[in-house]
N, C-alpha and C positions, 0 to 999 in steps of 0.2 A: 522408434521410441519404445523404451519399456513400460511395465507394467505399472499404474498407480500404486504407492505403495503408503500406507498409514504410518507417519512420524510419530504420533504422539497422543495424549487423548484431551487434548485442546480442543475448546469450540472454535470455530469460523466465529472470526471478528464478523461481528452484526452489519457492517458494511463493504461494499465492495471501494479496495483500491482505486484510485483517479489521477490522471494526469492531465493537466492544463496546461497548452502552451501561452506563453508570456510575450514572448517576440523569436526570434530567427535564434538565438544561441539560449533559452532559458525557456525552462518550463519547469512549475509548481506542481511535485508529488505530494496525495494525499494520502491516509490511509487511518486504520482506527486500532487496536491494538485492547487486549482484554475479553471479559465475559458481560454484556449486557446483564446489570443498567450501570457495572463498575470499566466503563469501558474509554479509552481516552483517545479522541483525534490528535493526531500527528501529520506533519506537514514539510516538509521540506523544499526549495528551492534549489536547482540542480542545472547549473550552466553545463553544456554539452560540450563537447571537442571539435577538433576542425572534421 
């Protein structure tokens, strides 16, 4: 693995990323996007493959 490297001078979304399984082929990703307190949750639903 290489070195950590700094993309950009973005804050760290105020929350950390989540995944929820749903049942055996689906699971709910979460995650938040922005600069606290203008900051907005996002969500998606993501069926898996075989």
């Amino acid at each position: 693995m290489g070195a950590a490297e700094k993309l950009n001078d973005a804050y760290a979304a105020p929350y950390s990323p989540a995944l929820t399984r749903v049942n055996d082929h689906v699971v709910f990703a979460a995650w938040s996007e922005g600069l606290s307190p203008d900051f907005s949750a996002v969500g998606r639903f993501v069926v898996l493959g075989d």
